[in-house]
C-alpha positions as CSV (number, residue, x, y, z in Angstrom):
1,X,14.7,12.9,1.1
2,X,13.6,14.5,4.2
3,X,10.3,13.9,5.7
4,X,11.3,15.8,9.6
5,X,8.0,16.0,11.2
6,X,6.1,14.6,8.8
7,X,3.0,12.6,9.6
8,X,2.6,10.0,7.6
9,X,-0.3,7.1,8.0
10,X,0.6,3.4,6.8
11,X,-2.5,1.0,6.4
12,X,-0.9,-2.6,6.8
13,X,1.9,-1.6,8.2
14,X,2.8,-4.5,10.7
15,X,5.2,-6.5,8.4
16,X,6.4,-6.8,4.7
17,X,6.1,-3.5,2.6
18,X,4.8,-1.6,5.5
19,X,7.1,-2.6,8.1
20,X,9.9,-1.3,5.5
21,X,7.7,1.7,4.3
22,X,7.3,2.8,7.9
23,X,10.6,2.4,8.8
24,X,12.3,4.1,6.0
25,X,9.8,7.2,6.9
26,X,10.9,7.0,10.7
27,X,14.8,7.0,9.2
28,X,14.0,10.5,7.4
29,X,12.2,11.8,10.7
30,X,9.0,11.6,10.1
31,X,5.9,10.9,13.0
32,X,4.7,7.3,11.8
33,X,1.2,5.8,12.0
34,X,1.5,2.1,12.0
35,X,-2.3,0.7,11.3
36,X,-3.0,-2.7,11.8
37,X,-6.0,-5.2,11.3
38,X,-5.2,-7.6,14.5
39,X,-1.7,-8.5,14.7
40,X,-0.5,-6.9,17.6
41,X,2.4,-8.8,18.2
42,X,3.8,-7.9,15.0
43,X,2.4,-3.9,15.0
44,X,4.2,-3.6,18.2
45,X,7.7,-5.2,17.0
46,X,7.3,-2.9,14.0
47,X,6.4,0.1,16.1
48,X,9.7,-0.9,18.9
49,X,12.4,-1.1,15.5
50,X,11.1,2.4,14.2
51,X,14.1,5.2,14.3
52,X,13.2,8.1,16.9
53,X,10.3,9.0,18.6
54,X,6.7,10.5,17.8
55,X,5.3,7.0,16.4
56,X,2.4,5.8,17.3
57,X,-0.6,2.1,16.7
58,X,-3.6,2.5,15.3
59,X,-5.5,-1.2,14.9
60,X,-8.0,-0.6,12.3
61,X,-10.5,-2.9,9.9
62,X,-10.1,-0.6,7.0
63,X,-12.0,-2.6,5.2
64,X,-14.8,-1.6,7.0
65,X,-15.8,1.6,5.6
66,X,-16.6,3.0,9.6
67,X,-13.1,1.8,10.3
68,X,-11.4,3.9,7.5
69,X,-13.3,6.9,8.4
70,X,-11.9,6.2,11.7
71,X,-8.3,5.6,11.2
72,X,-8.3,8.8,9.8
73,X,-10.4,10.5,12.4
74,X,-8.0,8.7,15.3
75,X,-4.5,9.4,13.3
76,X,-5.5,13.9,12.6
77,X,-7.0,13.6,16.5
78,X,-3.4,12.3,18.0
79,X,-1.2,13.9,15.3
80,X,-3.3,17.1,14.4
81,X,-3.2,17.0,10.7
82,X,-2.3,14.0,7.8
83,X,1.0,14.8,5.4
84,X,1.2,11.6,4.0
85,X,-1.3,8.5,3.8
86,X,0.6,5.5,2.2
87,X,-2.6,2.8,1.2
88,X,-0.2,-0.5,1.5
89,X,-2.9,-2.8,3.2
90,X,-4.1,-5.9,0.8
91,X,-4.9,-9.1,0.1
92,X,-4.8,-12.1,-1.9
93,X,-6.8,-15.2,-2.3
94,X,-6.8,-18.1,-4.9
95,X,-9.8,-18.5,-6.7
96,X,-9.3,-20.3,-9.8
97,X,-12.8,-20.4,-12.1
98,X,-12.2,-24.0,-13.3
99,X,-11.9,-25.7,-9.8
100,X,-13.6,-23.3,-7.4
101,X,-17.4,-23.6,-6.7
102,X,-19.3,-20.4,-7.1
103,X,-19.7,-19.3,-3.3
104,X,-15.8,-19.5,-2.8
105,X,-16.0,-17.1,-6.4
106,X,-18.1,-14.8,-5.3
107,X,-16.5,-15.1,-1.3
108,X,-13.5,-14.3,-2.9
109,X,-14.2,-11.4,-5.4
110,X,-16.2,-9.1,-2.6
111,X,-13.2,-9.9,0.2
112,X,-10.7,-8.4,-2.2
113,X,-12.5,-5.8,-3.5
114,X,-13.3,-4.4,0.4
115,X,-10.1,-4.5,1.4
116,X,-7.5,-3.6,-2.1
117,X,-10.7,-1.0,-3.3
118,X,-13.1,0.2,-1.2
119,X,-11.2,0.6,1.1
120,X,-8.4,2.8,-0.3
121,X,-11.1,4.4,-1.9
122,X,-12.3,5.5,1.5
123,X,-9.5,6.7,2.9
124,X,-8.7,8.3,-0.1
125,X,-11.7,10.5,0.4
126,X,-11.6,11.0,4.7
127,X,-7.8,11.6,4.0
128,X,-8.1,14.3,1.1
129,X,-10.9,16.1,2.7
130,X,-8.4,16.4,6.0
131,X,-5.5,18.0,3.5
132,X,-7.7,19.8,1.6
133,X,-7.9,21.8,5.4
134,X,-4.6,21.4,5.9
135,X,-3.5,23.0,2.6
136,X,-2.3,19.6,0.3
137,X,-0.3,16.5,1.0
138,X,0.6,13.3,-0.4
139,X,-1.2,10.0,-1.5
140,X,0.9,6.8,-2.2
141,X,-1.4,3.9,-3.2
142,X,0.5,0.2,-3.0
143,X,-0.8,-1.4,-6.4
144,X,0.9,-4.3,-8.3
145,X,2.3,-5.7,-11.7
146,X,-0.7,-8.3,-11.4
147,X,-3.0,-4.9,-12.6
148,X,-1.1,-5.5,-16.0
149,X,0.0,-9.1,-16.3
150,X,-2.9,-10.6,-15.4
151,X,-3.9,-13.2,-12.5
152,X,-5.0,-16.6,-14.0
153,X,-5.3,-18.1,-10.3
154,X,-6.6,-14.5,-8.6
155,X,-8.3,-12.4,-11.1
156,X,-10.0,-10.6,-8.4
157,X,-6.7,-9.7,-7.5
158,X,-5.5,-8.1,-10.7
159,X,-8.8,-6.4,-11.2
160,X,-8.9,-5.0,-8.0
161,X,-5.2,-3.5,-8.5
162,X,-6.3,-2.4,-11.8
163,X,-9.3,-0.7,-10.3
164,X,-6.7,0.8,-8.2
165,X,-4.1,2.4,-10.5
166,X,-7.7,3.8,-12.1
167,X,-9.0,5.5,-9.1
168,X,-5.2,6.5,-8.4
169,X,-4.9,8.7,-11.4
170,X,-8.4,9.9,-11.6
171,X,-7.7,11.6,-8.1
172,X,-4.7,12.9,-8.9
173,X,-5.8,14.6,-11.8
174,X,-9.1,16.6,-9.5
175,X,-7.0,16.5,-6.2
176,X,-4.3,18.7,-8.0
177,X,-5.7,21.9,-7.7
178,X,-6.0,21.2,-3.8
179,X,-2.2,20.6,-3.8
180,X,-2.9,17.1,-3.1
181,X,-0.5,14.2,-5.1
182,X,-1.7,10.7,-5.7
183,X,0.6,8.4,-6.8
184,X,1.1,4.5,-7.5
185,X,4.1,2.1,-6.8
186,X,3.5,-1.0,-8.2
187,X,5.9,-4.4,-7.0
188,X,6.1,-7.2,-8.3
189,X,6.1,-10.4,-6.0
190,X,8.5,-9.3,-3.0
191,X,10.7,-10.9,-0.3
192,X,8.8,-10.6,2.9
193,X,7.7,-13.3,5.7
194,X,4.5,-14.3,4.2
195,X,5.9,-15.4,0.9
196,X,8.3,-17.4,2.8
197,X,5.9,-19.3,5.4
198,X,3.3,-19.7,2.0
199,X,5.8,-20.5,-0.9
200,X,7.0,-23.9,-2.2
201,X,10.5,-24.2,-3.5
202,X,8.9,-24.9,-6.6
203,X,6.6,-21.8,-6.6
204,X,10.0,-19.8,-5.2
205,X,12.0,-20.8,-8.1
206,X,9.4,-19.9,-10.8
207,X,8.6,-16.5,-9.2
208,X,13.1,-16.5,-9.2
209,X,12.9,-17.2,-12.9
210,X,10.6,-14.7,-13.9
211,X,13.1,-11.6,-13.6
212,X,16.4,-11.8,-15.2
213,X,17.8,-10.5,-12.0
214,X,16.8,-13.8,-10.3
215,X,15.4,-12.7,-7.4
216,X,12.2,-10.9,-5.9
217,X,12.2,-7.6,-4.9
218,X,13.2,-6.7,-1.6
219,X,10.8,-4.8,1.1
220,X,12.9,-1.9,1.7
221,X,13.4,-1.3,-3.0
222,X,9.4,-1.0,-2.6
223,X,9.4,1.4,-0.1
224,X,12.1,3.4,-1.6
225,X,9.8,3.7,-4.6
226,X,6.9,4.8,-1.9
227,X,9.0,7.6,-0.3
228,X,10.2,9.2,-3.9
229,X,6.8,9.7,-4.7
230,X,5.8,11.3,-1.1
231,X,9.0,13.4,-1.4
232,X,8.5,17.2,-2.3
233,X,10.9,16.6,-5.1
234,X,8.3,14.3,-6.7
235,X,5.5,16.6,-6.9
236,X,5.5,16.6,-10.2
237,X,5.0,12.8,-11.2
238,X,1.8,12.6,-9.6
239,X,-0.7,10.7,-11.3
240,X,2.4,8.3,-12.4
241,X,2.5,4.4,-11.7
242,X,6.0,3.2,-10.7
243,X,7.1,-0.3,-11.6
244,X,9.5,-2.5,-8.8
245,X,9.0,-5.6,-10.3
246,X,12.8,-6.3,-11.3
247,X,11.8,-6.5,-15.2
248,X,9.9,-9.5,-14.8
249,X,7.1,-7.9,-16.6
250,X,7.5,-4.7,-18.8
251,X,5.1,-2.8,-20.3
252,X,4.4,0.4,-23.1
C-alpha cells in the first residue's frame, strides 16, 4: 500500500489505535494529521515517532460539533485538500442500569453519543463536502465488535458503535457516486496503554480467554485493517465492516 502524499486526518490520534494508524500512514508516505482533545504530551510524542516529514497537530473537541467543522476547516487550510479522514476518536463509560442512578444514565448515554456519533457524523459531512471538491477520497470509521455482541455494563457503548456501522454504510452507498468510500474496521478489545493502566489481572485474563488466540489484538493489526480499506486497492469493499477481534466473537 502506498499512500505518498496523501493527507490523511486521524481524530484521536495521540495514543493506542491512532498512534499506530497514524504511524503506519507516515510509513507509506503520507502527510499525517494527528487531532487531539488535550493531551499534548502524548500528541507531540506521537507526532516526534511519525516516519518523514509533512505531519502536522491539530487539538480539536470533536465532540463539539464547532470543533469538527473546524478540524476540518484547519486540516484542508494547512494541507490544501482531505484524502483520507480516519474517525478513530471514542469513548467508553460504565453505566450499568441495575446499580447506576439515573443522572449517571442519562450523563452517560449523551457523552457517548457526542463523541462515538455525532461527532463522526459531523466530520463525515464537513469532510465529504471538502472531497466532493476535491474529486473523492476515503472515509475509515473506527467501530467495534461491542455494535454486535452487546454491552451489558456500557450499552451506550454498543449502540453508539451500532449507530455507527449504520451511518457508515448508508454514506457509502450516497457518497459513491461522488467517488467517496466509507468504510468500517471494527476491533475487538486491543492492547494499548489505557487498557493496561485501567485492567485488572482478572479482567485481563477474561478479555485473554475470550479469543482462542489468547491474546488481544494489537494496535498496529487494527490499523492494518484501517489502511486496506483507505488503499486504492480497496475501493471496492466500501460499505463493508471489517472484523479484528481475533475470533472472539463471530458473526453471519
Amino acid at each position: 500500500m502506498d499512500f505518498t502524499n496523501k493527507n490523511v486526518l486521524v481524530t484521536g490520534a495521540s495514543r493506542g489505535i491512532g498512534k499506530a494508524t497514524a504511524m503506519a500512514f507516515a510509513e507509506k508516505g503520507a502527510n499525517v494529521g494527528i487531532n487531539y482533545r488535550s493531551n499534548e504530551a502524548a500528541a507531540r510524542e506521537t507526532l516526534n515517532a511519525l516516519s518523514g516529514d509533512g505531519h502536522k497537530l491539530f487539538q480539536q473537541d470533536v465532540s463539539d460539533k464547532d470543533g469538527a467543522q473546524a478540524l476540518i476547516s484547519d486540516f484542508i487550510a494547512h494541507y490544501g485538500s482531505l484524502d483520507i479522514l480516519v474517525n478513530n476518536a471514542g469513548i467508553s463509560i460504565f453505566h450499568d442500569i441495575d446499580e447506576v442512578d439515573f443522572d449517571h444514565w442519562t450523563d452517560a448515554w449523551k457523552k457517548i453519543f457526542e463523541t462515538n456519533l455525532f461527532a463522526v457524523s459531523n466530520l463525515c459531512y464537513w469532510g465529504a463536502k471538502s472531497m466532493m471538491e476535491s474529486g473523492g477520497g476515503k472515509i475509515v470509521n473506527v467501530s467495534s465488535r461491542g455494535a454486535f455482541r452487546g454491552e451489558p455494563t456500557k450499552p451506550a457503548y454498543g449502540a453508539s458503535k451500532a449507530a455507527l456501522n449504520a451511518m457508515s454504510q448508508s454514506l457509502a452507498k450516497k457518497l459513491a457516486k461522488h467517488n467517496i468510500h466509507v468504510g468500517v474496521v471494527a476491533p475487538g478489545f486491543t492492547e494499548t496503554e489505557m487498557a493496561a493502566q485501567t485492567l485488572t489481572p482478572v479482567e485481563r485474563d477474561n478479555l485473554l480467554r475470550e479469543s482462542p488466540f489468547q491474546r488481544m489484538a494489537q494496535p498496529e493489526e487494527v490499523a492494518h485493517a484501517i489502511l486496506f480499506l483507505a488503499s486504492e486497492g480497496a475501493s471496492y469493499s466500501s460499505g463493508a465492516i471489517i472484523d479484528v477481534n481475533g475470533a472472539s466473537y463471530l458473526r453471519s
